[in-house]
C-alpha positions as CSV (number, residue, x, y, z in Angstrom):
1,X,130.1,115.7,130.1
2,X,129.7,119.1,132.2
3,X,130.5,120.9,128.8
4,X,127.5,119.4,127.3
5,X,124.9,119.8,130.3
6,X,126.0,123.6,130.4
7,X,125.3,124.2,126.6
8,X,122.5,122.1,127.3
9,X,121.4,123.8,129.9
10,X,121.6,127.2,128.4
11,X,119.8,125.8,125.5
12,X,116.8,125.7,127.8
13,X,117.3,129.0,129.6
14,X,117.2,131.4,126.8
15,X,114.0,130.2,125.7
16,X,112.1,130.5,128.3
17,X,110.9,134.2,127.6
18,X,108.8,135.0,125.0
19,X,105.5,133.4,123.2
20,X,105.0,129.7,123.9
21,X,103.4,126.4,121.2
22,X,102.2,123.4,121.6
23,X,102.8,123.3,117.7
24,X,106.3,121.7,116.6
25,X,106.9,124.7,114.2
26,X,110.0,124.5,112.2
27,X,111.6,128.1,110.1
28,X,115.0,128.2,108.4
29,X,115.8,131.9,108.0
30,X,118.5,132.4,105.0
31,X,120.6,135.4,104.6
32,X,122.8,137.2,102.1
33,X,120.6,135.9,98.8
34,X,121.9,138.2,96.1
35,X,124.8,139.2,96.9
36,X,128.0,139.0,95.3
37,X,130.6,138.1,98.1
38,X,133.7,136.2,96.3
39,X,132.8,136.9,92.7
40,X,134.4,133.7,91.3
41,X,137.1,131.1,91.7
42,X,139.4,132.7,89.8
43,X,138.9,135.5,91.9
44,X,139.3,133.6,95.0
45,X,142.6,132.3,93.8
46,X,144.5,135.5,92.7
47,X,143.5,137.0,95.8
48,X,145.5,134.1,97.3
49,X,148.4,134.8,95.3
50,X,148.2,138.2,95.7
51,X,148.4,137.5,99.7
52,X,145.3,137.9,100.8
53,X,144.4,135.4,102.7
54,X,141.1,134.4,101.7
55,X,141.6,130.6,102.6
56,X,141.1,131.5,106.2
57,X,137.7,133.1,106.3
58,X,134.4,130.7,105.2
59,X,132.8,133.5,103.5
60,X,135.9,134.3,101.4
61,X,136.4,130.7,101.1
62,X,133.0,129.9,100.0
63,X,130.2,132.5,99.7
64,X,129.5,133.7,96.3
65,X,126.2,134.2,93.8
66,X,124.7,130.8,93.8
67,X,124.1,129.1,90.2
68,X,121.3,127.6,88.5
69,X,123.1,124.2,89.6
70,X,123.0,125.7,93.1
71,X,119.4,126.4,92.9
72,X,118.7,123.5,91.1
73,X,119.8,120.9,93.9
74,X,118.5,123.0,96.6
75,X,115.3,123.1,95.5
76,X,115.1,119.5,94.1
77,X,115.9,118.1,98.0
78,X,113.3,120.7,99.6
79,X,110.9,119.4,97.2
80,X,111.6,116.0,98.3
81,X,110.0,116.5,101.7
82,X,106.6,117.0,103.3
83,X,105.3,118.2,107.0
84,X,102.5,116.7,108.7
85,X,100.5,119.4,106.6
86,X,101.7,118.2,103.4
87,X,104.0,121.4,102.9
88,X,107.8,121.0,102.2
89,X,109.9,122.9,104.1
90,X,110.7,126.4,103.0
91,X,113.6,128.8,103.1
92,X,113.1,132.3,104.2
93,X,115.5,133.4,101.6
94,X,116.4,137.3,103.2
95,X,117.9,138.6,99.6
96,X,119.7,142.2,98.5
97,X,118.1,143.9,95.8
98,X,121.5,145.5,94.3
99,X,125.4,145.1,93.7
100,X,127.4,148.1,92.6
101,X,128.0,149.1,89.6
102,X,131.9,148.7,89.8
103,X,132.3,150.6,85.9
104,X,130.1,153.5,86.7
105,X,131.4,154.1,90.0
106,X,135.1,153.9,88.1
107,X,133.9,156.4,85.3
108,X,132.5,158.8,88.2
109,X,136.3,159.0,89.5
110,X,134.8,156.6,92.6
111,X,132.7,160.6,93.5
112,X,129.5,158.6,92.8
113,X,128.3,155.2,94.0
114,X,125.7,153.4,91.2
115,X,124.0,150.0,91.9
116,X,122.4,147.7,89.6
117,X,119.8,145.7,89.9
118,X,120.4,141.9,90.7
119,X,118.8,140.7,87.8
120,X,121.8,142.8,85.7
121,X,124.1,141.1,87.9
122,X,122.8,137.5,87.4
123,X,123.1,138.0,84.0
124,X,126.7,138.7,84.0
125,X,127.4,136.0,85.3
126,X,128.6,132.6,83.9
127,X,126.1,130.4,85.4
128,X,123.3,132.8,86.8
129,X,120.8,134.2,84.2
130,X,118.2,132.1,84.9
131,X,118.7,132.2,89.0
132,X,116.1,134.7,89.4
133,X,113.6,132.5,87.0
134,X,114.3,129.8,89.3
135,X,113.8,131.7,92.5
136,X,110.4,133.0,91.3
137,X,109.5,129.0,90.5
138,X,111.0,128.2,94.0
139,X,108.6,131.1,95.2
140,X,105.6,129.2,93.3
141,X,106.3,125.2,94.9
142,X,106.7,127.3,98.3
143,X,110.0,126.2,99.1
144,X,111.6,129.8,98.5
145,X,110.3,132.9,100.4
146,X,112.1,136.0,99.9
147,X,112.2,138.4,102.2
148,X,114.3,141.7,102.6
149,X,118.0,141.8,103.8
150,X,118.6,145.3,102.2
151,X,119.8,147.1,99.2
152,X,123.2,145.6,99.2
153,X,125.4,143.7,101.9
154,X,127.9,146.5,101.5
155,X,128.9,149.5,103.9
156,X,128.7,152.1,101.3
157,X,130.2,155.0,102.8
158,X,132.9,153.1,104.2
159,X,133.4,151.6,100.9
160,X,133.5,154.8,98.7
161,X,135.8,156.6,101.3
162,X,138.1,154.0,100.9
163,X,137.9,153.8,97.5
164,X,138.6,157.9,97.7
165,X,141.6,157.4,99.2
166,X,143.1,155.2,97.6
167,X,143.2,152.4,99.8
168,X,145.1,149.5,98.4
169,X,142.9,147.0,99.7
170,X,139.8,148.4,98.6
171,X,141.0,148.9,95.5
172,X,142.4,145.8,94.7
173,X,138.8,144.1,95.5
174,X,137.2,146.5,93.4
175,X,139.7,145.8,90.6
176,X,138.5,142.4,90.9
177,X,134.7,143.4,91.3
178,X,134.6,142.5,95.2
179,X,132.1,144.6,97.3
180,X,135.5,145.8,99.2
181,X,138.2,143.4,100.8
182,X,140.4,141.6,103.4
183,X,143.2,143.2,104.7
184,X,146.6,142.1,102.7
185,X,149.1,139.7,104.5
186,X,147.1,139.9,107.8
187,X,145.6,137.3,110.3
188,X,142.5,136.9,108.4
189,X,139.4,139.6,110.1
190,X,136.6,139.0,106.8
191,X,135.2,141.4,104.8
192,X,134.5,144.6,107.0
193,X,133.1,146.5,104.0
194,X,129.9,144.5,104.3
195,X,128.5,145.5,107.5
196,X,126.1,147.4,106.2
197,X,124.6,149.5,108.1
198,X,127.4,150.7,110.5
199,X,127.8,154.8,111.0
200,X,130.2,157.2,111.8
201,X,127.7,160.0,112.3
202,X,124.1,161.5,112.2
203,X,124.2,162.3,108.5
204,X,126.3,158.8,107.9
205,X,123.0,157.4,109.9
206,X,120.3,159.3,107.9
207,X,121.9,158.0,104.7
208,X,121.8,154.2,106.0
209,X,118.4,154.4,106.7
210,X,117.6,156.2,103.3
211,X,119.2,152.8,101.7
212,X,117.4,150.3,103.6
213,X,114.1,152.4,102.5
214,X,114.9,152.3,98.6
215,X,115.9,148.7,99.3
216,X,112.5,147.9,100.7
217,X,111.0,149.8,97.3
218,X,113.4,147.8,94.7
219,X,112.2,145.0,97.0
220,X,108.7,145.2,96.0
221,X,109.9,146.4,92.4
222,X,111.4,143.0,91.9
223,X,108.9,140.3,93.7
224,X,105.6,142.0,93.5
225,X,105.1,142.2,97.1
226,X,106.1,144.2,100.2
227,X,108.6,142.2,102.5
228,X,106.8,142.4,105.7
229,X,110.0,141.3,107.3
230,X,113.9,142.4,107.5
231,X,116.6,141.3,109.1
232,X,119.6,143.9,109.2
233,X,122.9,142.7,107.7
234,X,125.5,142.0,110.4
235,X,122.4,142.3,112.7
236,X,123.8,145.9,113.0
237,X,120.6,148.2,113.5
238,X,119.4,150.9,115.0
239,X,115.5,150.8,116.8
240,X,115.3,154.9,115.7
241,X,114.6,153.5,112.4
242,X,111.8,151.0,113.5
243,X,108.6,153.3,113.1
244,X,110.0,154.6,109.3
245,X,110.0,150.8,108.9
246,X,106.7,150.0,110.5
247,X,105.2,153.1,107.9
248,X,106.6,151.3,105.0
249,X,105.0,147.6,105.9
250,X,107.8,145.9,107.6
251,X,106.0,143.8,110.6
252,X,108.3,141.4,112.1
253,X,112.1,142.4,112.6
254,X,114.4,138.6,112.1
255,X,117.5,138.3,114.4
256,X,118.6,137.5,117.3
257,X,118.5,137.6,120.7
258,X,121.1,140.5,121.2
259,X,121.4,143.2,118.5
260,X,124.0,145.6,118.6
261,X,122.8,149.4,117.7
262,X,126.0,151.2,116.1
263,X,127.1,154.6,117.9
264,X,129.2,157.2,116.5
265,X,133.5,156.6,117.2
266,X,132.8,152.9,116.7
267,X,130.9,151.8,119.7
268,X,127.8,150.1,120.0
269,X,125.0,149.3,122.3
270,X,123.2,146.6,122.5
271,X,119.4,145.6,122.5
272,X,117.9,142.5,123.8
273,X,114.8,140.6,122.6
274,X,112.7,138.0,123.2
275,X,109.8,136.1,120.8
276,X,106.9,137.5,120.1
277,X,108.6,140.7,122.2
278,X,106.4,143.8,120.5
279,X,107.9,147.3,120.2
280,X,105.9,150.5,120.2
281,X,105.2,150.4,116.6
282,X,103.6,147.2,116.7
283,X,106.3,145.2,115.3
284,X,106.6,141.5,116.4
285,X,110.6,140.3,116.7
286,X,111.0,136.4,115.7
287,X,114.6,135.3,117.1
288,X,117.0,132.6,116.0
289,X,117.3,130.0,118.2
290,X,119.0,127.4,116.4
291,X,121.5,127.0,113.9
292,X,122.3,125.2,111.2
293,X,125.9,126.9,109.5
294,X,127.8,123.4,108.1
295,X,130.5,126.1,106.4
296,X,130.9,128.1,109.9
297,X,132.1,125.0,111.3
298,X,135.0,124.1,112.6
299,X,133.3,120.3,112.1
300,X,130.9,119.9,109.6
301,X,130.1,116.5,110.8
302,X,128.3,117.9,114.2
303,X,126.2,120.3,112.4
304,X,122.9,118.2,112.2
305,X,123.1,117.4,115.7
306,X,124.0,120.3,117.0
307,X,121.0,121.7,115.3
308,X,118.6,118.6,116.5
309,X,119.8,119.2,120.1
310,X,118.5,122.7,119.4
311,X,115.0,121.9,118.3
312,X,114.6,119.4,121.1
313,X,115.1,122.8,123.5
314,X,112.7,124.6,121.6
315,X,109.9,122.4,121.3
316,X,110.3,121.2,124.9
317,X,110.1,124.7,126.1
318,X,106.8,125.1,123.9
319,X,108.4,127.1,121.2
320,X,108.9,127.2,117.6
321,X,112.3,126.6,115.9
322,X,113.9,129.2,114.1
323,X,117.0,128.1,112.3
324,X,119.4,130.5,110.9
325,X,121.5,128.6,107.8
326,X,123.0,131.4,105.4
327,X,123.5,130.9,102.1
328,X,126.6,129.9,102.7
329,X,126.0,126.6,103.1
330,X,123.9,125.7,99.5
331,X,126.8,127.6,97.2
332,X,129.1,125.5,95.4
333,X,129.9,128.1,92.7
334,X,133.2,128.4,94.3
335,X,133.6,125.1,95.5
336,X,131.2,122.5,94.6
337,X,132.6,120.1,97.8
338,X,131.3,122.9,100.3
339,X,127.8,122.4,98.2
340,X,127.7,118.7,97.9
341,X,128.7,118.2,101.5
342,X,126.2,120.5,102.8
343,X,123.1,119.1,101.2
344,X,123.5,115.6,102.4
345,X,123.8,116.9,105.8
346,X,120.6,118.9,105.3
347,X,118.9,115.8,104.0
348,X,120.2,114.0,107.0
349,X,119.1,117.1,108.8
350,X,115.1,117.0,106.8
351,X,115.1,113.0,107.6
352,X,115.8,113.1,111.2
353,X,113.6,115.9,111.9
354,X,110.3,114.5,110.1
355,X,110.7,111.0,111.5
356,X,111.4,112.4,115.0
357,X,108.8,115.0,115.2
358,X,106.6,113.3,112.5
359,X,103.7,116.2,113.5
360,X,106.2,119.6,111.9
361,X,104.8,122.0,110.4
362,X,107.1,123.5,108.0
363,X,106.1,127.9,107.5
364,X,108.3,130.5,106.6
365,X,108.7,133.9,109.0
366,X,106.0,136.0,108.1
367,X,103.6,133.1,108.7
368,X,105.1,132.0,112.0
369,X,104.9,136.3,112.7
370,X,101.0,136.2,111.7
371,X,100.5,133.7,113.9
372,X,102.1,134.9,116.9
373,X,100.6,138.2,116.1
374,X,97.1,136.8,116.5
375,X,97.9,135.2,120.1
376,X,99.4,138.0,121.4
């Protein structure tokens, strides 16, 4: 009982700060669209034999390029609902542009990183050339919003140096066309190869930021619009690169309430925000303050809850919910239990929210950042 009025408790406290509603606003803010993750589950499996323990990491376990079939059920139960506006609810889908190009990067002797395009990698796949056809109809019944997550959820200094050298690891994923790779034999630590934007030093940091600008291009290149948000993979960022952002549209930063800005030798310090907070560039921050992650659970079952006792904070402190739910949780390329599982939960999740709070209003990030933007 004391547990549960502490996390209560701190429910309430950390949103007191920040811009305030009378509106029952409700945003579900989805990363890692696009990328590649655990190519396949044939992949997945001779990584187990091999002895990398995949099994004991969900993104390993789970995470991969979601299918038409993914897409397909997804968008069929978002379609199913409406807010008090008549709007269904939409995902913020925060997508990479690019994957590497694993046999150009082999024929260069791994001196030279390519990247292709993720409509080459969709079409590679098994189950996945018509995923951005859907996504583009998703876009068009307003249930899939894409905004920009990057050029691709990989580090890729980290991963070419490795690759340089070598490294068994590395190279084994890469064998496999992995964007890099779990230790071997270890207690299980994820991927470290995708924190993106990690650097070791000024030059290392010029070059991230060069990648997150060409992403923000190839963004525009591929939806026909400029994202006018971004939300840093690993929510790893720097606020040096805000105003190169701000000249190139980007508007409202996604993330959450502490973001950790990489320093060189490894550490990091970190930056705290608030909603609605504006920085000196005139960009509004939107933060996450609930969470709907079924696959990052250690009990799947308490997800909707969990996530129920987080709106009730928000919209008793007079502010919108913001729910981060990666794309984790809708992926059943790998396994189609993690999928199936996941979507009646977020039905559950759709039900219980439109009957309790029958007066919702269902908006993706940039128009919850317009409107805050307004007020302020």
């Amino acid at each position: 009982m004391l547990s549960k009025l502490k996390k209560s408790l701190s429910r309430h406290i950390t949103n007191i700060p920040g811009w305030r509603t009378d509106r029952k606003i409700v945003v579900i803010e989805s990363d890692d669209w696009g990328s590649i993750r655990m190519p396949s589950k044939q992949v997945y499996e001779k990584c187990l034999r091999a002895g990398y323990p995949v099994d004991e990491t969900a993104y390993e376990r789970y995470d991969s390029l979601a299918s038409e079939t993914d897409l397909e059920f997804l968008f069929d139960l978002l379609i199913s609902f409406k807010d008090s506006m008549g709007r269904p609810p939409v995902i913020t889908a925060n997508a990479l542009t690019s994957n590497p190009e694993f046999e150009k990067i082999k024929s260069s002797g791994f001196e030279t990183y390519v990247y292709e395009s993720i409509e080459k990698t969709f079409e590679a796949y098994p189950e996945h050339s018509k995923c951005l056809k859907l996504w583009k109809e998703g876009m068009e019944e307003g249930i899939f919003f894409p905004q920009s997550h990057g050029r691709e959820h990989l580090n890729v200094s980290m991963f070419m140096n490795a690759l340089q050298k070598d490294d068994k690891d590395a190279q084994f994923g890469f064998d496999l066309k992995m964007p890099g790779c779990i230790p071997h034999g270890k207690p299980a630590r994820g991927n470290e190869y995708v924190a993106a934007l990690l650097y070791d030093d000024i030059k290392d940091k010029e070059e991230k930021l060069s990648i997150v600008l060409e992403g923000l291009e190839l963004f525009e290149t591929l939806f026909g619009y400029r994202s006018k948000t971004f939300i840093p993979p690993n929510y790893k960022w720097s606020p040096n690169f805000n105003e190169q952002m701000a000249q190139n549209g980007v508007l409202f930063f996604q993330g959450n309430r502490k973001m950790a800005e990489p320093q060189p030798g490894g550490k990091k310090r970190i930056h705290r925000y608030y909603l609605g907070e504006e920085n000196e560039f005139g960009q509004t921050y939107l933060v996450r303050n609930a969470r709907f992650e079924p696959s990052l659970s250690n009990n799947r079952s308490e997800s909707v809850d969990y996530c129920l006792s987080e709106l009730s904070a928000a919209f008793r402190m007079k502010k919108p919910a913001i729910i981060c739910s990666h794309r984790i949780n809708y992926v059943g390329f790998i396994d189609e239990i993690n999928r199936d599982i996941n979507l009646r939960l977020l039905d559950e999740l759709l039900k219980r929210i439109t009957s309790r709070w029958p007066d919702v209003e269902f908006m993706n990030s940039v128009e919850l950042g317009e409107i805050i933007s307004k007020q302020s």
